[in-house]
C-alpha positions in Angstrom: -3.5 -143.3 71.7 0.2 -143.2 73.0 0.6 -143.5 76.4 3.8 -143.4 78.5 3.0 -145.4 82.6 4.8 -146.1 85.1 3.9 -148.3 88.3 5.2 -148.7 91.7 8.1 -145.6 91.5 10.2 -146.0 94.5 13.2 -143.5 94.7 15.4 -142.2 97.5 18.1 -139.1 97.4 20.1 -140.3 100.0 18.5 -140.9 103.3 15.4 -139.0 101.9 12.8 -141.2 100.8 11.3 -138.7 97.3 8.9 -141.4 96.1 7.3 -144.1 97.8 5.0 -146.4 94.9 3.3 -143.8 92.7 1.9 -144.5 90.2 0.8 -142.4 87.1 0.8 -142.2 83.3 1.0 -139.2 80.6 -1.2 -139.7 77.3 -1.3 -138.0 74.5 -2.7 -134.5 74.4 -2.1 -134.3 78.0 -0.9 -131.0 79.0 0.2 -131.6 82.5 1.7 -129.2 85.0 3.7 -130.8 88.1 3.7 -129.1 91.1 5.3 -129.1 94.9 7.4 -127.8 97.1 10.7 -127.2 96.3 12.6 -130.5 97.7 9.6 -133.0 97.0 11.5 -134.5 94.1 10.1 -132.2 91.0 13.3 -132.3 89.0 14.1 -136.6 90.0 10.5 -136.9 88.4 11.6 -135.2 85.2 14.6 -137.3 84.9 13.2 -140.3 85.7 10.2 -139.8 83.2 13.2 -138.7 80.5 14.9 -141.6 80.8 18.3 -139.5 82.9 18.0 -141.3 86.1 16.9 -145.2 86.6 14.8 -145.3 90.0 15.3 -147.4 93.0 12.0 -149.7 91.9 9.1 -148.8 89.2 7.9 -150.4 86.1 8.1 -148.0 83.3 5.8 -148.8 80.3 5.7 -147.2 76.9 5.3 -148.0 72.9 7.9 -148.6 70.3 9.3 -145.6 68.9 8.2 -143.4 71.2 10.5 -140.1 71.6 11.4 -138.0 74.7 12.3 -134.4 74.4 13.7 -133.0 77.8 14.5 -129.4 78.7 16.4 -129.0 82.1 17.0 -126.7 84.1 21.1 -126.5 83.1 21.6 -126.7 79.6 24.4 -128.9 79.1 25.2 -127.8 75.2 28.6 -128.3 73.1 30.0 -124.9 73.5 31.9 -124.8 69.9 29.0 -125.6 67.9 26.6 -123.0 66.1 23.3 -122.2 67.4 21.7 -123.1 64.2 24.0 -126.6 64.6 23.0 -126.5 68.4 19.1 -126.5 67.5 19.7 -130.3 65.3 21.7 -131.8 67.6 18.4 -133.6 68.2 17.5 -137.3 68.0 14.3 -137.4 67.3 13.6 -138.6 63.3 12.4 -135.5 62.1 15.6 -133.8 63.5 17.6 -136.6 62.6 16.3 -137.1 58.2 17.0 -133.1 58.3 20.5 -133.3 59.4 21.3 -136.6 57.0 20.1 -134.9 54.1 22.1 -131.1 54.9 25.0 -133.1 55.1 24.4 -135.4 52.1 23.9 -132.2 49.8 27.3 -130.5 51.2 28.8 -134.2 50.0 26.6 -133.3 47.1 28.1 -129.6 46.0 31.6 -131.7 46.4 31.2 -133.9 44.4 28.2 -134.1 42.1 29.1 -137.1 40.0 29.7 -139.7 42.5 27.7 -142.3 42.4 27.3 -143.5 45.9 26.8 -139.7 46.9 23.9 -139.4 44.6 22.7 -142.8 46.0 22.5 -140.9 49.5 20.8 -137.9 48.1 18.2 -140.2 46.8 17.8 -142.0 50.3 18.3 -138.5 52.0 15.5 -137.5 49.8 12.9 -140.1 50.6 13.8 -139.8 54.5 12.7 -136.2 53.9 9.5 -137.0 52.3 8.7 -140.5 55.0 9.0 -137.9 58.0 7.6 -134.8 56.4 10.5 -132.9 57.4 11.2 -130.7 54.4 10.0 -127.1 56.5 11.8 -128.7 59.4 14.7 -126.0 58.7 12.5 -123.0 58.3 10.4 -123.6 61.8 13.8 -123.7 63.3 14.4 -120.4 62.2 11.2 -119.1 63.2 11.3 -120.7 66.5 15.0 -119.6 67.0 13.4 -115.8 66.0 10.6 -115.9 68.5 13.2 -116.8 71.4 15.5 -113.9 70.1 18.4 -116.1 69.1 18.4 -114.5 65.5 22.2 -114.4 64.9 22.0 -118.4 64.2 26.0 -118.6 63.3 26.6 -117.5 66.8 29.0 -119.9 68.8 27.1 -121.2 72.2 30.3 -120.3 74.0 29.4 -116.5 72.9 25.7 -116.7 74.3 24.5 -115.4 77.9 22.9 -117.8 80.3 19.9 -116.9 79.2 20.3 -117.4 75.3 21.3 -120.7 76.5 18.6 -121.8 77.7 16.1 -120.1 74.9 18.7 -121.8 72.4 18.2 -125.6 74.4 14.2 -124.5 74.8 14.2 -124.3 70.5 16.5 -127.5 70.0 13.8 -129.9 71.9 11.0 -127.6 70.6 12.2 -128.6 67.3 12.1 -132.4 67.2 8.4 -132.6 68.3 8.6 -135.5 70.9 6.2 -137.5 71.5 6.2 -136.1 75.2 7.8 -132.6 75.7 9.2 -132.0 79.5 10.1 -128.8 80.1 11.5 -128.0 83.6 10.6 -124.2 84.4 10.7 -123.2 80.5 9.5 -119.3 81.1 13.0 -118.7 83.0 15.0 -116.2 80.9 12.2 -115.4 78.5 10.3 -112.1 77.9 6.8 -111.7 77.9 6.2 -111.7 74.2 8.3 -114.7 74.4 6.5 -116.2 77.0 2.8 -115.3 74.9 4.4 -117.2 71.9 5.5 -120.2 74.4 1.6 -120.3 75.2 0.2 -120.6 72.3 2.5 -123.1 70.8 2.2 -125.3 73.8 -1.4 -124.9 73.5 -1.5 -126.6 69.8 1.3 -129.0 70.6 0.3 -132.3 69.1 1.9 -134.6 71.9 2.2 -134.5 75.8 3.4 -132.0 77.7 5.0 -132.6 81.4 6.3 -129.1 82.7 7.2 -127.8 86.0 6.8 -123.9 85.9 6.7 -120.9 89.0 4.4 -119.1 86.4 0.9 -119.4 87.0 -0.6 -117.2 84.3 1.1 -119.7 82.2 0.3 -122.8 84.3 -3.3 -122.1 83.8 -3.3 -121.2 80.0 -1.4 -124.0 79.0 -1.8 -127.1 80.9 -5.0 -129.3 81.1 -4.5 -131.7 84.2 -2.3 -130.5 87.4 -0.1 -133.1 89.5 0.7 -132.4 93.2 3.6 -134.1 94.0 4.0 -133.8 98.1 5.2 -136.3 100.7 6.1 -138.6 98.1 3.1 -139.2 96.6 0.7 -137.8 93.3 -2.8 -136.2 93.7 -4.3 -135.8 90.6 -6.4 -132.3 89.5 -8.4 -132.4 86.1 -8.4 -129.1 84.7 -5.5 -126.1 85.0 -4.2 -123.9 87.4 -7.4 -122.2 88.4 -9.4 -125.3 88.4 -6.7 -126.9 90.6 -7.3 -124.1 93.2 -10.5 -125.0 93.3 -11.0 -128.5 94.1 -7.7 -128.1 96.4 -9.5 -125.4 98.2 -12.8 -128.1 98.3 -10.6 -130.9 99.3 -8.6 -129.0 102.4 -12.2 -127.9 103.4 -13.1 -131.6 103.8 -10.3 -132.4 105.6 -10.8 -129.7 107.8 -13.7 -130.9 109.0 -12.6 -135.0 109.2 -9.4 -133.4 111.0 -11.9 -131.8 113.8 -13.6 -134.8 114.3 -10.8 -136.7 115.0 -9.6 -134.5 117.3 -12.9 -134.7 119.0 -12.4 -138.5 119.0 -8.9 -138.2 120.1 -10.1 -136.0 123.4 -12.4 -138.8 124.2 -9.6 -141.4 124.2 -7.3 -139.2 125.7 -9.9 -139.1 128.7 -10.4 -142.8 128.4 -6.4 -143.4 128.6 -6.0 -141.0 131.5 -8.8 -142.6 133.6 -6.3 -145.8 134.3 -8.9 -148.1 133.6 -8.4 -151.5 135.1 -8.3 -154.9 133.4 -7.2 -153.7 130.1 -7.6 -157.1 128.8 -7.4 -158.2 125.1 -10.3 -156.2 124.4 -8.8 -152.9 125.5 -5.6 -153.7 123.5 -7.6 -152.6 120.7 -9.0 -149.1 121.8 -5.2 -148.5 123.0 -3.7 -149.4 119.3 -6.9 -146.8 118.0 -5.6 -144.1 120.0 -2.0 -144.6 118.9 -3.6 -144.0 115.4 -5.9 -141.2 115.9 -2.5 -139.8 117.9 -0.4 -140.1 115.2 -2.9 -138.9 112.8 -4.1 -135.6 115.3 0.2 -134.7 115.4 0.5 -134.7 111.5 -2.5 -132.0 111.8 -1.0 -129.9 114.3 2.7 -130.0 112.3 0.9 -129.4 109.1 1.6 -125.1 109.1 -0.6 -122.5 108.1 1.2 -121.4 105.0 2.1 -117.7 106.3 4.9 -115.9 107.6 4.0 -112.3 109.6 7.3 -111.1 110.9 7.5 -107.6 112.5 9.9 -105.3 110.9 12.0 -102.3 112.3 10.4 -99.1 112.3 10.7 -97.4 108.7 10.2 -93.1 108.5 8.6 -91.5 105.7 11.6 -90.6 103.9 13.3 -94.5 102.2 15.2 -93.6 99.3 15.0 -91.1 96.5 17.2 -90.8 93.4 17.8 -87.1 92.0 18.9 -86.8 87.9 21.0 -90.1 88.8 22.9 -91.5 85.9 24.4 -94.9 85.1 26.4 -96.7 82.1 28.0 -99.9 82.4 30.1 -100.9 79.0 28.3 -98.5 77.0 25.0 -99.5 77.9 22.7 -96.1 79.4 21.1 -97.9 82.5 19.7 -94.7 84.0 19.5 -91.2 82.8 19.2 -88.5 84.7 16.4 -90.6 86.7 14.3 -88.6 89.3 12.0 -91.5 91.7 10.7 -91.3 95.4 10.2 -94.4 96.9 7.8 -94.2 100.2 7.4 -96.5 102.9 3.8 -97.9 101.8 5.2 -98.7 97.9 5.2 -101.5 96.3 7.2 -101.2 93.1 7.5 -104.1 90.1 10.5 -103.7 88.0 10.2 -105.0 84.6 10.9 -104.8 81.2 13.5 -106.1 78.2 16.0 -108.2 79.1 19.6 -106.7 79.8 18.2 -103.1 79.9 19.8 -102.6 83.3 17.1 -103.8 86.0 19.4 -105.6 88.4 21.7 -102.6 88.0 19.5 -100.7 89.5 18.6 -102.9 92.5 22.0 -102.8 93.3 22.3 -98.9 93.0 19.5 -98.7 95.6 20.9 -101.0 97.9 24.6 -99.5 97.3 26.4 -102.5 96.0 27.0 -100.2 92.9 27.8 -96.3 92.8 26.0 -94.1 90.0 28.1 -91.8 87.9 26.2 -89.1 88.8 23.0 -87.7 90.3 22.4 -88.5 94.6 21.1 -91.4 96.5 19.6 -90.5 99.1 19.3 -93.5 101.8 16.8 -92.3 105.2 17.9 -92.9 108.1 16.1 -95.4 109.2 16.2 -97.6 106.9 17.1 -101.3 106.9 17.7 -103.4 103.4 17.1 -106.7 102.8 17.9 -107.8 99.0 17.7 -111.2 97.8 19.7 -111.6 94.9 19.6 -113.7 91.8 23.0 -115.1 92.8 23.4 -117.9 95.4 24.5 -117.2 98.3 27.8 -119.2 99.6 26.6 -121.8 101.8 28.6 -123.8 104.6 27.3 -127.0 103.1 28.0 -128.7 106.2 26.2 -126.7 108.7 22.8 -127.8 109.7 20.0 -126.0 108.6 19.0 -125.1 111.9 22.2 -123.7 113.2 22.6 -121.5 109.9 19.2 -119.6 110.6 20.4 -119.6 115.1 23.3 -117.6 113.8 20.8 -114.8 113.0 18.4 -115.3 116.2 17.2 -117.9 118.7 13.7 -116.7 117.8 11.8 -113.8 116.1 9.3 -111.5 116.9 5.7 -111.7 114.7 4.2 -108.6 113.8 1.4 -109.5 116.8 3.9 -109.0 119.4 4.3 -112.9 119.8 7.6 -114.6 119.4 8.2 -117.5 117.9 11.7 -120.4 117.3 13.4 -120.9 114.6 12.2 -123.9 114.6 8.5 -123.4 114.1 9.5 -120.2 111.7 11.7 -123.3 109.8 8.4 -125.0 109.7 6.2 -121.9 108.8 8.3 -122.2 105.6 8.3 -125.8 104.8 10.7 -127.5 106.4 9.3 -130.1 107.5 11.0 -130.8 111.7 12.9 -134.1 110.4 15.1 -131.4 108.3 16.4 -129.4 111.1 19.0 -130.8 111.9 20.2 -132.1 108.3 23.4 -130.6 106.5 22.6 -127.9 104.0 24.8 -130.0 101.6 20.9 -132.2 101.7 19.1 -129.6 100.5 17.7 -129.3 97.0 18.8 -125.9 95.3 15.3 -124.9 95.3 15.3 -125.8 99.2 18.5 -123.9 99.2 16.8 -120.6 98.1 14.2 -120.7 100.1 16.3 -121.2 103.7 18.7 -118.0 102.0 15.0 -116.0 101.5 14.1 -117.2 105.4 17.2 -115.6 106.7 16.8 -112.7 104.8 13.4 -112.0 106.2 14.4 -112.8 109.7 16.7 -110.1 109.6 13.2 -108.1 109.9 14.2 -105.8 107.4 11.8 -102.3 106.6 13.1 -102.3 103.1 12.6 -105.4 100.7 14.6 -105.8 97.5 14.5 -108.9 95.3 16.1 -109.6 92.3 14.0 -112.2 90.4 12.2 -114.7 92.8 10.5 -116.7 91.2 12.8 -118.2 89.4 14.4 -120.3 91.7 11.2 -120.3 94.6 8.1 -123.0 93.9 4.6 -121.6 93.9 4.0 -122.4 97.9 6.8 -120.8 98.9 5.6 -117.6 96.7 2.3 -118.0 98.0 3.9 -117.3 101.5 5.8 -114.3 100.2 3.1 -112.7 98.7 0.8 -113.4 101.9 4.0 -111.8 103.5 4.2 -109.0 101.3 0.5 -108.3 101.8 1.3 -107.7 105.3 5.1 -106.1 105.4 4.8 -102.9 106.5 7.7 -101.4 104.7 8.7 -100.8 100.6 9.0 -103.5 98.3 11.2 -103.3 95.1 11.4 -106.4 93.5 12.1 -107.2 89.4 10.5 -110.0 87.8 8.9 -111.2 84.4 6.3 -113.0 86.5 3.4 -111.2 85.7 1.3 -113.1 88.7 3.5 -112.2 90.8 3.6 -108.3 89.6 0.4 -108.5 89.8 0.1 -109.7 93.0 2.3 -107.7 95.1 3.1 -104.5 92.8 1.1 -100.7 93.0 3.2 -99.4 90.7 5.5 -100.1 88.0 8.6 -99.3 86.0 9.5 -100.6 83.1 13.2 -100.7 81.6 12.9 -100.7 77.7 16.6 -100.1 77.1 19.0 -97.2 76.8 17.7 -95.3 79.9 14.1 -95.0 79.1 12.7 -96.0 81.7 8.2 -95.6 81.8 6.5 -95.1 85.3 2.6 -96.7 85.6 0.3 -97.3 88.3 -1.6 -100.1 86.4 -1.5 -103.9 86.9 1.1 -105.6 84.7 -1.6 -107.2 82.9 -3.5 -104.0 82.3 0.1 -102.4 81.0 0.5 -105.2 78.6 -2.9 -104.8 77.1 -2.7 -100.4 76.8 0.1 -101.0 75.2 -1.1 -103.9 72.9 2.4 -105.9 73.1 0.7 -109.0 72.6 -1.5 -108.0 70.0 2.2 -106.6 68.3 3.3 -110.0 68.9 0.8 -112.0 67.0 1.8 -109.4 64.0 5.1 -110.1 64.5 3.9 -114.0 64.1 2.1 -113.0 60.0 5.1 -110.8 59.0 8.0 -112.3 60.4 11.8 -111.7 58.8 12.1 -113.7 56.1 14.6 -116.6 57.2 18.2 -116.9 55.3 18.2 -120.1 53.5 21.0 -122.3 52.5 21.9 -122.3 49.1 21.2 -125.3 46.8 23.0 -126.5 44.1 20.4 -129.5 43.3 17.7 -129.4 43.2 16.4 -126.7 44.8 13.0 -125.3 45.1 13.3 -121.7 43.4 9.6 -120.7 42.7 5.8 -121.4 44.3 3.7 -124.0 42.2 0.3 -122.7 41.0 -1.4 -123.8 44.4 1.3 -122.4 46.4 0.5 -119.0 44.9 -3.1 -119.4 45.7 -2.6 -120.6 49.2 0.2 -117.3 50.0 -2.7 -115.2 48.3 -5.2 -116.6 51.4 -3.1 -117.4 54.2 -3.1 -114.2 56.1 -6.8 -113.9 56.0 -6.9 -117.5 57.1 -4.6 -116.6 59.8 -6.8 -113.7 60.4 -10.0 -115.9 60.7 -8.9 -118.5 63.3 -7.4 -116.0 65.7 -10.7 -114.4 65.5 -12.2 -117.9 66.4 -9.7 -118.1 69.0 -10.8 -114.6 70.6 -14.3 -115.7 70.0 -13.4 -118.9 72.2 -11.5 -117.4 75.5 -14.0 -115.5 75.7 -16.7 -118.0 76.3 -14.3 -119.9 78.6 -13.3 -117.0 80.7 -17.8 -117.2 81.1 -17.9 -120.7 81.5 -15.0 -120.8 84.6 -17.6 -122.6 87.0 -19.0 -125.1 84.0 -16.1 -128.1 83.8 -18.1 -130.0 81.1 -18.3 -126.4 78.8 -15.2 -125.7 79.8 -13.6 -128.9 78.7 -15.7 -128.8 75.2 -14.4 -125.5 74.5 -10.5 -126.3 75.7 -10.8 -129.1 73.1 -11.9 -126.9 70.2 -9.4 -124.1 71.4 -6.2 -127.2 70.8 -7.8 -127.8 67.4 -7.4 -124.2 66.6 -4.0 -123.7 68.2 -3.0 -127.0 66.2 -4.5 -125.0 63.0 -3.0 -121.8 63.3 0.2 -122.9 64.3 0.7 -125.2 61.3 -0.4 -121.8 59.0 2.0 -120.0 60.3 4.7 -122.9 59.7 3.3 -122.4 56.2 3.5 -118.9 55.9 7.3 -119.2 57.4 8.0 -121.6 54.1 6.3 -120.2 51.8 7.2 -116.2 52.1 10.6 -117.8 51.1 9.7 -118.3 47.6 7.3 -115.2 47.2 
């Protein structure tokens, strides 16, 4: 079994200390999910693992041949090249026998009589047939479908952020690594993009290493869970959900060993204060013990309750209506003639297709953008605070503390207490030793999350945010959702996160394009199931558009053999049949949540199936080719 190792990983950034002698390994079929606050090093782990950043100390171990696929946050892609060129820019040998032999058979169609290009046809040939690559182009296609990037001629330099990073999530998709790193794949994807991500990941044949904000996907896809916090690793065994559990277990424990040494603490506390006399050598002892228990008592206290209560200003029943407003921006309808109410006690979740309009329409509520027509009505009362996708404009030498003092010295909680900015800071995990440092020291994640502070400290009665959990780590959303919870204004806040939605949201709209615009009071989930997207998806998977193929002129497959026409007459059923055995199998692990043996039985024969299906649907891909 491969395994990729690594011992003793020492690493600072700066004066900031990120690892401190971990140690861990990645083996194959290991589907693992990294989390931690934003800051803890997430991203330097990913690197380092990839082979981008060499650390201070650590032995890295791993066998011969073994490949890397790493997707980061910023695609960093040749902007002149093709999409379709962009996907096997790859290294890997798959990738790499593909490209040799499309380029030998362009040399080829030149010039068909040369010798020494035939020779290379020949080799090109056998490279095809050693790594098993000869579908290789039509699962690029597929995959480059499934992500929406179906113009495949398209220059990158023409592509949206977004269709960046789908196009860099299919080029390392495609070379089938050894171990696959994905750092927060679901950004910029839909949700029927984000099913399909799940279910591939699910039968990938190597080892995953992700970091992702998306739970619902954390839990489906990953098999063991890393904590990565105060520079060092706690392992979890199972996903997401599991990993909740034993963490809840584990704080419980440490709860009650954290009381007792308080309790231990008082009692030395007492003993110090008494002035004993003749503290000779064997007092020296006791006096280093309570040093100890001291130091270890204050990392207890520090250690903050992960919640954030602010009070807000006082909000009237009329916040802001729109009346038959309108909106086009380059063509595009946005809104038309849209009628909504939004109360002080609603929590709205803005969803839907990607570029139908939906930050538009934050910024028409907060008016940062003017509708053609129709009225905005604003109450009077109200007070907005909108955290946008964009980051804010830093003074990256300012110290954190001093940009949050240039809001207020301290804050009022919603219980009539006020507290610092300094234990607010630490509310929302900064840790005290990064008060005082320069913004410029701040992660970009860290960044975020000091912009989303100040924001809240404003104590705003109106809450709009544009996409938050693509830039904020799941503690820090944990604290705005327990915030949410308790904010006694609206919330209007767009996201594809469907925990998150979920979570905080009573009511939805959904953008699906050219102004139409559907209103719901059910969950996200429940929405996505009434309307049976995702079982659309999976037909989308059977009867996808048949891929263009490149033209030939040796030796090209024009026809299905005799088995080949058998197989196509079968496939779909056989399709058919395992995602009823897949059905059949969530099922019994959604019953067997609390059995961990079960539930590790059945998450084995679930990856067998997933492995199954998708290699039948690689088949039906190459095969409806010919038909």
């Amino acid at each position: 079994m491969k395994e990729w190792k690594i011992e003793n990983l020492t690493h600072s950034y700066g004066i900031k200390t990120l690892f401190n002698g971990l140690a861990f390994s990645i083996k194959e079929s290991q589907r693992v999910g990294l989390i931690g606050v934003n800051g803890t090093g997430k991203t330097s782990l990913l690197r380092i693992v990839a082979g981008e950043l060499k650390p201070d100390e650590g032995l890295i171990s791993k066998p011969g041949e073994y490949e890397i696929g790493y997707l980061s946050q910023q695609s960093n892609l040749d902007e002149e090249k093709t999409v379709f060129e962009t996907v096997f820019e790859g290294e890997s040998p798959i990738v790499q026998a593909a490209r040799y032999y499309e380029e030998v058979l362009h040399e080829l169609t030149l010039n068909p009589m040369d010798p020494k290009v035939q020779q290379a046809f020949t080799e090109a040939e056998k490279r095809m047939n050693q790594e098993d690559a000869w579908n290789v182009a039509s699962r690029a296609e597929a995959i480059l479908n499934r992500l929406g990037l179906t113009d495949t001629t398209q220059q990158v330099k023409s592509l949206s952020g977004g269709q960046k990073k789908r196009a860099a999530l299919a080029q390392v998709l495609i070379q089938e690594p050894d171990l696959l790193i994905l750092d927060e794949p679901t950004n910029h994807l839909d949700f029927q993009m984000i099913k399909w991500l799940e279910d591939y990941l699910a039968g990938y044949r190597g080892a995953l290493l992700m970091v992702t904000h998306d739970r619902y996907f954390l839990d489906r896809v990953s098999n063991e869970i890393l904590e990565l916090d105060n520079g060092r690793i706690q392992a979890y065994p199972g996903n997401y959900q599991q990993y909740i559990e034993m963490k809840a277990e584990r704080e419980e424990t440490d709860a009650k060993m954290a009381h007792k040494q308080k309790q231990l603490f008082k009692q030395e506390l007492a003993w110090m204060r008494a002035g004993v006399k003749a503290r000779g050598t064997k007092q020296e002892a006791r006096k280093e013990r309570f040093s100890d228990l001291k130091d270890k008592v204050n990392s207890q206290v520090t250690k903050s309750d992960l919640e954030l209560s602010l009070s807000g200003s006082r909000l009237g029943k009329k916040v802001l209506e729109l009346e038959n407003a309108s909106k086009k921006i380059h063509d595009i309808t946005i809104l038309d003639e849209f009628n909504l109410l939004i109360q002080h006690t609603d929590r709205i979740g803005v969803t839907g297709v990607n570029g139908a309009g939906k930050t538009t329409f934050l910024r028409i509520l907060s008016q940062e953008t003017e509708l053609d027509s129709g009225v905005l009505t604003v109450g009077e009362t109200v007070k907005i605070g909108f955290y946008k996708q964009i980051n804010e404009e830093f003074d990256e030498d300012k110290r954190v503390i001093t940009y949050l003092r240039e809001i207020a010295e301290e804050v009022k909680l919603a219980d009539g207490t006020s507290v610092s900015v300094s234990q607010l800071l630490e509310r929302f995990l900064f840790d005290r030793s990064m008060h005082g440092s320069p913004i410029n020291k701040l992660s970009g994640g860290e960044k975020r999350r000091l912009y989303l502070l100040k924001i809240l400290m404003q104590q705003p009665n109106v809450l709009i945010l544009d996409e938050p959990t693509n830039d904020l780590d799941v503690q820090t959303l944990t604290i705005l959702e327990e915030y949410i919870s308790h904010f006694s204004g609206a919330v209007i806040a767009v996201s594809h996160d469907r925990y998150f939605l979920d979570k905080i949201a009573n009511k939805l709209l959904v953008f699906k394009g050219d102004g139409n615009i559907e209103e719901t009071h059910s969950s996200l989930t429940d929405y996505l199931e009434k309307t049976q997207e995702m079982k659309e998806d999976k037909m989308a998977v059977k009867k996808p558009k048949a891929a263009p193929v490149k033209k030939k002129e040796s030796k090209e497959k024009v026809s299905l053999t005799y088995s080949e026409k058998k197989e196509w007459e079968t496939i779909e059923e056989d399709i058919e049949t395992l995602e009823t055995k897949l059905e059949t199998i969530q099922t019994e692990m959604e019953a067997a949540a609390s059995n961990h043996v079960l539930l590790n039985e059945l998450t084995d024969q679930q990856n067998a199936l997933n492995k199954k299906l998708e290699e039948k649907y690689a088949r039906w891909d190459f095969l409806s080719q010919y038909e």
